[in-house]
N, C-alpha and C positions, 0 to 999 in steps of 0.2 A: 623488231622481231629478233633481231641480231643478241640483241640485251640480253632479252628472255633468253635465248638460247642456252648465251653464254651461262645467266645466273642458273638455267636449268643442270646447264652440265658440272657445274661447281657445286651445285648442292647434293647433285649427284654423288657427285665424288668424296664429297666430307659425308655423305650417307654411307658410302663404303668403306673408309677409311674408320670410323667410328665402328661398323661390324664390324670389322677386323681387329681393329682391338680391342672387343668384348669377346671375341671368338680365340684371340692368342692366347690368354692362359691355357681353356679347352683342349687348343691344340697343342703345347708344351707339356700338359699334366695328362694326353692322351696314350701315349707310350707305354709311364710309369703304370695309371688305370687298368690297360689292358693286360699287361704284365701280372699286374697285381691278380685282376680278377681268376685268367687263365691258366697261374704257378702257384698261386696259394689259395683263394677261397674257392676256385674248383679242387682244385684234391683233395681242400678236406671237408668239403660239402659230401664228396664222391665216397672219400674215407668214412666218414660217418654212418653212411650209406650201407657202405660194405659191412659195417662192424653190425649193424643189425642186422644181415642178413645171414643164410648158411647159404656157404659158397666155398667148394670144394672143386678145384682147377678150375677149369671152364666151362663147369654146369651151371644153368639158370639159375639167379640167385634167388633164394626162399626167403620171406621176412620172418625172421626170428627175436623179433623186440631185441630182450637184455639178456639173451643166452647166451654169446659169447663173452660178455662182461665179466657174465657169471661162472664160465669154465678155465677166464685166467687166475682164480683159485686154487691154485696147483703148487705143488714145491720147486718146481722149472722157475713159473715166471718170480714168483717170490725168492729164489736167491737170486736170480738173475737181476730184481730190482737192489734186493741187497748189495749186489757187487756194484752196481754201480751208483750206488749211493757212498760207497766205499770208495771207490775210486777218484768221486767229484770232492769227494768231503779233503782227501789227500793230495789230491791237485791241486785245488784252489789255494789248502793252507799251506804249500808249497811257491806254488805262481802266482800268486799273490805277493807276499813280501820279498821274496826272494830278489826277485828280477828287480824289484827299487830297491834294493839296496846296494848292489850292484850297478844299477844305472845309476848312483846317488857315487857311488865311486868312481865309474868311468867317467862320470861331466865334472872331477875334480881336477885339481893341479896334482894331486900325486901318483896317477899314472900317466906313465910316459907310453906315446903312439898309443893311444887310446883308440883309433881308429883301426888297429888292427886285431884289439881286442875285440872289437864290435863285429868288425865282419865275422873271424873266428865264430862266434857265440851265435849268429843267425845264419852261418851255415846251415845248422842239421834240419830249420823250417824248409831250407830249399829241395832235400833231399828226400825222393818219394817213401810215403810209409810202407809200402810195400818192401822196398830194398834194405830199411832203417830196420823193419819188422824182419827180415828174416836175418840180418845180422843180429838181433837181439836171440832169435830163434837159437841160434846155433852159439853165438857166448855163451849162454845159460842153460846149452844142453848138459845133459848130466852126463854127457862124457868125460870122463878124467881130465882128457888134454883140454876140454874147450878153455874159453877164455877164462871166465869165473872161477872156475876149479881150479883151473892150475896157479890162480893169484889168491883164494883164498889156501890152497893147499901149500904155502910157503909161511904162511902162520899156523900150517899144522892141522887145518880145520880137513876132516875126510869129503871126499868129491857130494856133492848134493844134487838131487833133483829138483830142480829149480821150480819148473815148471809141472810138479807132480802134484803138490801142495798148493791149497788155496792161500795159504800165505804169502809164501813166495812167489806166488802167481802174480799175485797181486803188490808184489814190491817190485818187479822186473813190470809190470803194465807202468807201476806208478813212475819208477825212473824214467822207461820209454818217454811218455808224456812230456815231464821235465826236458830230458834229453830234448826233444824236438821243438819243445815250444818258450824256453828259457828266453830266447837270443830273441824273440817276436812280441814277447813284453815288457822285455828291455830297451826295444826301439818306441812303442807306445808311451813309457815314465821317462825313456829321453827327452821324447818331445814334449812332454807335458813339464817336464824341471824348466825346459826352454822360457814358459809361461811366467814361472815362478819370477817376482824381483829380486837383482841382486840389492838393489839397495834394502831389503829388509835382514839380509844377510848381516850386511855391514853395521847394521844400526846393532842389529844380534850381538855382534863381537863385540861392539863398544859398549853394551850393557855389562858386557861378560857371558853372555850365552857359551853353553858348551855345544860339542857339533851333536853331542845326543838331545840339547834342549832344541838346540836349533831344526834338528830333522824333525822332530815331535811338534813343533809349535808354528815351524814354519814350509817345511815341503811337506808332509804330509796331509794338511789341511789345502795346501796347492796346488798337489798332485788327486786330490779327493777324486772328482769326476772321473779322471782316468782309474783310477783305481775301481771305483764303482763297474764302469767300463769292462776292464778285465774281469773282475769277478762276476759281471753277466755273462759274459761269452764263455767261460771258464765254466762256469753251472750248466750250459746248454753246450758245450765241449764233452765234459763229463757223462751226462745222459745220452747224449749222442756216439758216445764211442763204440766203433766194431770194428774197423780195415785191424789194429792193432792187434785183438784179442786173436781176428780172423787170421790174419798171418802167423803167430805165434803156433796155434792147433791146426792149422792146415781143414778148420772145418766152424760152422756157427756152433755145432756140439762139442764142448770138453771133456773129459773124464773126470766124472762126477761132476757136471756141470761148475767147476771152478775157476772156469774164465767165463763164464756164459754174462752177459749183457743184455739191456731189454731189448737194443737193437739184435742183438745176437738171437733173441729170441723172435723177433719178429722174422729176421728171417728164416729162421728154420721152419715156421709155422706156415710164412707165407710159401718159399722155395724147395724146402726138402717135405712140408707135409701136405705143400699145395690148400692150404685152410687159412684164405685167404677172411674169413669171416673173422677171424681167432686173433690176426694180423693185423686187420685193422682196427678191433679193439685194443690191443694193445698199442698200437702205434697212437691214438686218441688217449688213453690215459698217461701214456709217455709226452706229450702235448701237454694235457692239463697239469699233468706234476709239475713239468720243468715253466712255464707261466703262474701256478702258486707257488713253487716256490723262489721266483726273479721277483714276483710283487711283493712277497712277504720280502725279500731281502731290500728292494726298494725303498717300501716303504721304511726299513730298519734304518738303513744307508741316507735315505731324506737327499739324494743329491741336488735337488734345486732348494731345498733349505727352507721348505712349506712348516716344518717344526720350530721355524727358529720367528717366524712371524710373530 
């Protein structure tokens, strides 16, 4: 009887131990699941939700199919999509190359304390957009003495509204950007040069490779994913931008709408007009754009090299 027991209680046990780890993944991918479910595909199950319905502050919402799809037809959210398609389109062709060329110099022998260049340069990520935005506020005010004035008015140029003009609006947004986010994907093409071999370097030179054939032929098809990398989060950076625009005008509204943004427009809709219906379609087309157009650039990009099959 003893036996039995025994063998009852060890089969027992390999019976448990066997749930258990068919249960462990479940319980390790339970976290990320719930996360998932309850920060993204609730809000924009919910958003969807909202975007068909008319819903003004806190009244019962009405189902209204595809009318507010239909009343973001307006010249608000059309230059607001303009600007920032403007703004990504500028950014990226900026932070993009820019920051590897620069990380392609710092992980060289010809600068010297290279580590002090680096912190240098990923300072201004550390520093809130807030405080970043309202020093840009005030360099670029059109006061005589600010900063910009008084440095372009020593080559004679008369003091400028910087921020009165949709162009200049949008060259003080587009540096802002640069400014903060330079030193953040210079640390990204650092670590990806890391990857790259020196011994293909080497074999380079004894070919005679030059250092432009060599960056061409050999880090930049090494730094590739990374690169792909930045330029995804750079496209959905871009679409996303408002704390910047917001600090600048002190409001989601600019005069004549020429800092205005889709996010910028979502909020005025949702917060200053309470037309939460208006909002959430917008916030759903601002989604489907920046997803067409990551897959359209995806696919261009081919990062896993499905084209090369």
């Amino acid at each position: 009887m003893s036996k039995q027991t025994d063998i009852q209680k060890k089969g027992t046990k390999k019976a448990g131990k066997i749930r258990m780890i068919k249960l462990a993944p479940y319980i390790f991918t339970a976290p990320f699941v719930i996360y998932f479910l309850l920060f993204f595909i609730y809000p924009i199950t919910d958003t969807i939700k909202t975007s068909m319905s008319q819903q003004v502050g806190f009244a019962p919402p009405k189902f209204s199919g595809f009318a507010n799809y239909k009343l973001l037809i307006d010249d608000y959210f059309i230059m607001a999509t303009q600007n920032s398609a403007i703004y990504t389109f500028f950014t990226c062709l900026i932070l993009i190359p820019l920051p590897l060329l620069l990380a392609v110099l710092l992980d060289s022998k010809f600068v010297v304390r290279s580590e002090l260049f680096k912190s240098a340069l990923f300072i201004p990520a550390l520093t809130s957009v807030v405080m970043a935005g309202l020093f840009f506020k005030y360099a670029f005010s059109s006061n005589p003495n600010a900063l910009m004035n008084a440095f372009v008015g020593v080559f004679g140029i008369p003091p400028q509204g910087w921020l009165e003009k949709r162009t200049t609006t949008w060259i003080v947004l587009v540096l802002f950007c640069v400014w903060k986010w330079l030193g953040v994907n210079i640390v990204y093409y650092l670590s990806a040069l890391q990857m790259v071999s020196k011994d293909l370097y080497e074999a380079a030179m004894i070919d005679g490779a030059t250092a432009w054939e060599r960056f061409i032929h050999i880090t930049v098809p090494g730094v590739k994913p990374t690169i792909i990398y930045v330029l995804t989060i750079s496209i959905y950076g871009g679409f996303s931008m408002f704390a910047e625009a917001f600090t600048l005008f002190n409001s989601a509204r600019t005069p004549g709408d020429i800092g205005a943004t889709i996010v910028s427009y979502i909020y005025a809709q949702g917060f200053n007009r309470n037309n939460f219906g208006i909002a959430s379609a917008a916030g759903i087309v601002l989604l489907a754009g920046v997803l067409i157009i990551n897959i359209i650039q995806l696919r261009i990009t081919d990062p896993v090299g499905k084209n090369n099959d």
